[in-house]
C-alpha positions in Angstrom: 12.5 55.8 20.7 15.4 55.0 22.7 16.8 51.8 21.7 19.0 49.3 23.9 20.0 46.8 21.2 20.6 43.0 21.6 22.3 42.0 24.3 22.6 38.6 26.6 19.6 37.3 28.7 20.1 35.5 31.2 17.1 33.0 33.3 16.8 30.3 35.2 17.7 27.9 32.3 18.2 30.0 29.4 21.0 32.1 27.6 19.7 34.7 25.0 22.2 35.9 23.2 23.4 37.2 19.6 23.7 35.2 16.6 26.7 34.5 15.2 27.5 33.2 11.7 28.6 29.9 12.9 25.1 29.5 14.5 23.9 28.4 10.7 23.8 24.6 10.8 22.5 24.2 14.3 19.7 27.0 13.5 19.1 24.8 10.4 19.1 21.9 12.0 16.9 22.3 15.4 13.8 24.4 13.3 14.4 26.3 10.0 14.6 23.4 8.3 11.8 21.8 10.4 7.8 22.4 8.3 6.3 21.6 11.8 8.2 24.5 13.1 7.3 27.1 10.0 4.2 25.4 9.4 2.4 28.8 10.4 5.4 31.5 10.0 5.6 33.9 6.9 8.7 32.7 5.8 9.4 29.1 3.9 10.9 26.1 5.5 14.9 26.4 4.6 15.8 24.0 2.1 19.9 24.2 2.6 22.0 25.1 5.5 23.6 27.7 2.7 20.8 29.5 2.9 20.5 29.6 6.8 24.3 31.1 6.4 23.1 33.9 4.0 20.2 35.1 6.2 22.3 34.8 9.4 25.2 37.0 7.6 22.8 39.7 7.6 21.2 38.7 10.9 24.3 39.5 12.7 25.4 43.2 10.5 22.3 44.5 11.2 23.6 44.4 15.4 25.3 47.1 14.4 22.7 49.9 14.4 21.9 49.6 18.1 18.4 49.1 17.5 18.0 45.6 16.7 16.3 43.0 18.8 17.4 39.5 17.5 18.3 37.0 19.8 19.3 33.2 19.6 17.7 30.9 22.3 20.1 28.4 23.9 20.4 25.6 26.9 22.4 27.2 29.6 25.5 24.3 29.4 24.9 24.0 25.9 25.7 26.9 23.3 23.9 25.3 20.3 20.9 27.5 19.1 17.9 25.5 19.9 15.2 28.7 18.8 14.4 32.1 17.8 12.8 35.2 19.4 12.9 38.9 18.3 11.0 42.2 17.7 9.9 41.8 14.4 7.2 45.0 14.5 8.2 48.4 15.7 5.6 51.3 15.8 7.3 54.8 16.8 3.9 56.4 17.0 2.5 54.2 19.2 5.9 53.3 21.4 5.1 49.4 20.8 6.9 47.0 19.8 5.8 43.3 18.2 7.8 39.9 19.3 7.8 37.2 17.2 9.7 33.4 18.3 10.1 29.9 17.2 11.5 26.7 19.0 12.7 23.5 17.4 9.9 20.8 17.3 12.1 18.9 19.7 12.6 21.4 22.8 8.1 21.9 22.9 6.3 21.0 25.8 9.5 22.2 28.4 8.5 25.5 29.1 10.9 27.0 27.4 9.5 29.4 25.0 7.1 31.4 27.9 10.6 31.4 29.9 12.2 33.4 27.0 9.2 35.8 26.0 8.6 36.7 29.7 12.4 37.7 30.1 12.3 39.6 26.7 9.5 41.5 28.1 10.9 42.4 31.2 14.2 43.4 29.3 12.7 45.7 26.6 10.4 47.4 29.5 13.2 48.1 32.1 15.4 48.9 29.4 13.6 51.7 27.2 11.9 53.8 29.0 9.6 55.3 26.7 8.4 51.7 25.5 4.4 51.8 26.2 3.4 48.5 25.1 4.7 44.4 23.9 2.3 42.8 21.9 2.4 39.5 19.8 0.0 37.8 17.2 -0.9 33.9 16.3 -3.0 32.4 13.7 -6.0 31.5 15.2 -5.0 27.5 14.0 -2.2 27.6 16.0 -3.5 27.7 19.6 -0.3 26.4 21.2 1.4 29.8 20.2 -1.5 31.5 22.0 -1.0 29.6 24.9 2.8 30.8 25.1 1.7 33.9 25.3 -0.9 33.6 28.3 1.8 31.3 30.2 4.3 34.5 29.5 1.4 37.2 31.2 0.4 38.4 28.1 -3.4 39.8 27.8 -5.7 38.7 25.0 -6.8 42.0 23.4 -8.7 40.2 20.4 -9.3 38.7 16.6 -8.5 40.6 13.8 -9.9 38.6 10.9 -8.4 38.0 7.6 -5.5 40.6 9.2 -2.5 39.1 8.1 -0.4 36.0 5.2 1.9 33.4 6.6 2.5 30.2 4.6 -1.1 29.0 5.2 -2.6 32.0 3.4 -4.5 34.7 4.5 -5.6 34.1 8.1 -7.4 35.5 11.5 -4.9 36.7 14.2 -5.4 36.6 17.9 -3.9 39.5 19.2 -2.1 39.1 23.0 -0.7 42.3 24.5 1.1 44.0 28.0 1.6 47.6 28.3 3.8 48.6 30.8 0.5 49.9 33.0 0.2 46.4 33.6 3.7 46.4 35.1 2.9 48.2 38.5 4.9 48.5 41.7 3.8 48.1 45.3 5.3 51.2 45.5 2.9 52.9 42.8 0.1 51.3 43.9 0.7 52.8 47.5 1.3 56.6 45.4 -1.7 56.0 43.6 -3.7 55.4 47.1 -2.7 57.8 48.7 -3.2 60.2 45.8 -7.0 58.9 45.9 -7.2 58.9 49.4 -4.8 62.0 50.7 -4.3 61.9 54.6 -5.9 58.5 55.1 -3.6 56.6 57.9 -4.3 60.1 60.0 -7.7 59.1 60.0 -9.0 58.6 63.2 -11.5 55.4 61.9 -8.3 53.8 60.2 -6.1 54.4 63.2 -8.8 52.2 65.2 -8.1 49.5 63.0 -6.6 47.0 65.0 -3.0 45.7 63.7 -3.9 42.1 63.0 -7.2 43.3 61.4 -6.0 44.0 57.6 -8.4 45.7 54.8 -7.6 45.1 50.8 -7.8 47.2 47.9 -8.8 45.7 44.8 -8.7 46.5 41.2 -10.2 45.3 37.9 -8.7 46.0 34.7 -12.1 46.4 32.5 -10.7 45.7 29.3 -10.3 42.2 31.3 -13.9 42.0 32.7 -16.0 39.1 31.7 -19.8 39.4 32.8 -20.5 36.2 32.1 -17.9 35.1 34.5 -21.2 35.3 37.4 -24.8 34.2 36.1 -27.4 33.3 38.4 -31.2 32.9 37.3 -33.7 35.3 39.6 -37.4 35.2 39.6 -39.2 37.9 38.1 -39.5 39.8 42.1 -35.7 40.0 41.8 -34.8 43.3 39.5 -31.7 45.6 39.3 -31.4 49.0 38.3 -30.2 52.2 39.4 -32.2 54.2 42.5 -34.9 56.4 41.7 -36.8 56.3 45.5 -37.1 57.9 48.3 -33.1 59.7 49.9 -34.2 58.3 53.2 -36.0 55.2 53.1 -32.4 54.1 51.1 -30.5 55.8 54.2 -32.7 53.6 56.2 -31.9 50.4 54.3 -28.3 51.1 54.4 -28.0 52.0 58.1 -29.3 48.6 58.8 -26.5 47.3 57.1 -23.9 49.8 58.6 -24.9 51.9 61.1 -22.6 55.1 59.8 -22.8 54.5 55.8 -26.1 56.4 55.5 -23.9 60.1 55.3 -22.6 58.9 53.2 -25.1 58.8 50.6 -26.9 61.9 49.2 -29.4 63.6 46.9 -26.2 63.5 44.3 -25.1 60.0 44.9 -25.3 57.1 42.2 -26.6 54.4 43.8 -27.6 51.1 42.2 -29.7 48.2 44.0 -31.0 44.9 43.8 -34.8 44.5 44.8 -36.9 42.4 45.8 -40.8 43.0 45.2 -39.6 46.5 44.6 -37.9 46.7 47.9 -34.1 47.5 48.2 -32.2 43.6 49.1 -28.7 44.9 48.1 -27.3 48.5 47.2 -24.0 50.5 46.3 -22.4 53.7 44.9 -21.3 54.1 41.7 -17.9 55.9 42.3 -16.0 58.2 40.0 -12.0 58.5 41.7 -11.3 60.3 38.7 -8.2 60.0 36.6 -4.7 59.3 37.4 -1.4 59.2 35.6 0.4 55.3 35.8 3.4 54.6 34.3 2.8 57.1 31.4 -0.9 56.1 30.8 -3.9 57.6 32.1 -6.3 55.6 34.0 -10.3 56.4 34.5 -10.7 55.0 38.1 -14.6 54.1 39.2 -15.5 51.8 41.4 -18.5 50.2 43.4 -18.8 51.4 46.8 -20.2 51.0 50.1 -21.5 47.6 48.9 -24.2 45.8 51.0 -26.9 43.3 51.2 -29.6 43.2 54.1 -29.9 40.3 55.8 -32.8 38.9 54.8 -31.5 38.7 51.0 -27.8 37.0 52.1 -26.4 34.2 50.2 -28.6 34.4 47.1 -26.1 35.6 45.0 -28.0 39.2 44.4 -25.0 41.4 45.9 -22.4 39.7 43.6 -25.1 40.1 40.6 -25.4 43.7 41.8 -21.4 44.4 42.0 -21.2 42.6 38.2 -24.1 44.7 36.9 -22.3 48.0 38.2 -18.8 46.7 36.9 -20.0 46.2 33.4 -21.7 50.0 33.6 -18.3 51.0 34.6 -16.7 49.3 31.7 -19.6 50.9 29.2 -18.9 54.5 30.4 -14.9 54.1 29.7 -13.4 54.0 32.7 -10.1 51.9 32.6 -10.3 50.3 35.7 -12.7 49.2 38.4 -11.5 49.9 42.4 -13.3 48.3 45.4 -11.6 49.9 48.3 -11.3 49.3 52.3 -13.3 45.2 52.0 -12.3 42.2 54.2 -14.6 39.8 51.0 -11.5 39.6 48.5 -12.8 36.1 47.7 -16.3 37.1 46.9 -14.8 40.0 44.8 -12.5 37.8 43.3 -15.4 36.3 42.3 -15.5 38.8 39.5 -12.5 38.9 38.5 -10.8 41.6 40.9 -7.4 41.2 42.2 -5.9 42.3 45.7 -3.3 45.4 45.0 -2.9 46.4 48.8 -3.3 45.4 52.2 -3.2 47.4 55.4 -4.1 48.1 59.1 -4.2 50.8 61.5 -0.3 51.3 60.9 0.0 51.5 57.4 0.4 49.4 54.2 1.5 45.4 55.0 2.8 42.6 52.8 0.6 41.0 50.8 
């Protein structure tokens, strides 16, 4: 991998920068020295700021190889080291890299450590190219750490028990991760449309859409997806399951729904309902959009389509069960993603946990 080294980061209220030797006694001071602070670190609580020197001597020679990621966290106006953050993993087979940070007990509850983590992120993804995924780990008795890492964008993959030894022993590790998949542009989003739906703004139906009428696309990561995020309790007349009936008497359910859908559904179609006494009350396509290259990863795209509920079945929650039902097949049959395309109901969606990607009109793409 192509390495970038150490170098200053600047944010809103932060300098990262390099250590220097001189950095001992404030380093000592603010948290190595501090057993709240190394409470659940693998390393020991210093006991003398000659120690602090030592390591820090070696800290700073080992900038020289260019592939070192060690930085010193500081108060913009004030130079003193107040914390630590650095790649302390590094997995060439994998193109991943582990961070690992600590903050004097005295600078908690500002903000700052999710400040520093998000802007080492961004600076390891836009600077090595080849970099796939950040990940970082915390003992499951240290929730605050975990909560650094959601406040910093991170993902929660999982627990790994008994997976690692800090000063507390042998202990389960929570696991928090972002690959640079998750780091997606407008502008690849609007590629990876247009690779899914070649030609569509010359579409005579989408150039009828008036300008101040604007459609979404949404996505679901499924690693992400929760099914229990939805529940609702039906009585035994309400079932789900996939289609098995009759091609036109679901063509005639549809169309009642909208009036040019039913083409769209044939002999070869996937299509999964609701019912009610054994009659269709909701219904949709289980779409396969195949898979597409992202940022160096490939993602399985499927996705619930042509989504609809009659009216007689509205507001009883059986649609969103319907769409959850179909997302958590999605998620059992590997795809990577979940797509809802062309729907005006980002809130109902949203529901689930899908997230607006695009927006457009008869004209093209729009602002979010």
């Amino acid at each position: 991998m192509n390495t970038i080294g150490t170098k200053t980061i600047e944010t809103e209220r932060l300098i990262l920068r390099r250590y220097r030797v001189e950095d001992a006694e404030d380093m000592f001071r603010n948290w190595a020295s501090e057993p709240e602070v190394t409470k659940f670190l693998s390393w020991p609580t210093h006991t003398s700021v000659d120690f602090t020197r030592e390591l820090l001597t070696k800290w700073v020679s080992f900038y020289e190889d260019g592939k070192t990621y060690n930085w010193g966290i500081t108060l913009k106006g004030d130079d003193r080291v107040i914390g630590n953050i650095a790649v302390v993993e590094r997995d060439e087979r994998t193109c991943s890299y582990e961070i690992g940070y600590c903050l004097g007990h005295a600078f908690w509850g500002r903000g700052i450590m999710p400040e520093a983590l998000r802007a080492v992120i961004r600076y390891l993804f836009e600077g090595e190219s080849d970099l796939q995924r950040v990940y970082a780990t915390h003992d499951l008795r240290n929730p605050k750490s975990g909560r650094v890492m959601q406040k910093a964008g991170m993902h929660f993959d999982g627990i790994l028990r008994g997976s690692k030894k800090n000063m507390q022993g042998i202990h389960d590790m929570a696991f928090y991760s972002v690959l640079r998949s998750d780091r997606v542009t407008r502008e690849q989003y609007e590629a990876l449309f247009m690779e899914m739906h070649p030609g569509f703004f010359e579409r005579d139906y989408v150039r009828n859409v008036p300008e101040d009428e604007v459609a979404s696309e949404q996505m679901l990561r499924l690693q992400e997806f929760d099914p229990n995020c939805y529940r609702k309790d039906y009585p035994e007349n309400v079932t789900f399951g996939f289609y098995d009936g009759d091609l036109e008497e679901l063509r005639a359910a549809v169309g009642t729904v909208v009036e040019h859908w039913p083409q769209f559904f044939s002999e070869n179609s996937r299509v999964y309902c609701g019912f009610v006494d054994g009659k269709i009350a909701s219904f949709c396509m289980i779409e396969d959009f195949g898979e597409h290259e992202v940022n160096g990863m490939k993602w399985k795209i499927g996705g619930p389509g042509c989504v609809g509920t009659l009216e007689a079945y509205r507001d009883r929650g059986i649609g969103l069960t319907m769409v959850r039902n179909v997302t958590q097949i999605l998620r059992e049959e590997l795809y990577d993603y979940s797509y809802i395309h062309y729907t005006y109901e980002t809130a109902w969606y949203g529901k689930l946990g899908y997230k607006t990607v695009l927006r457009w009109n008869g004209l093209g793409f729009v602002e979010n």
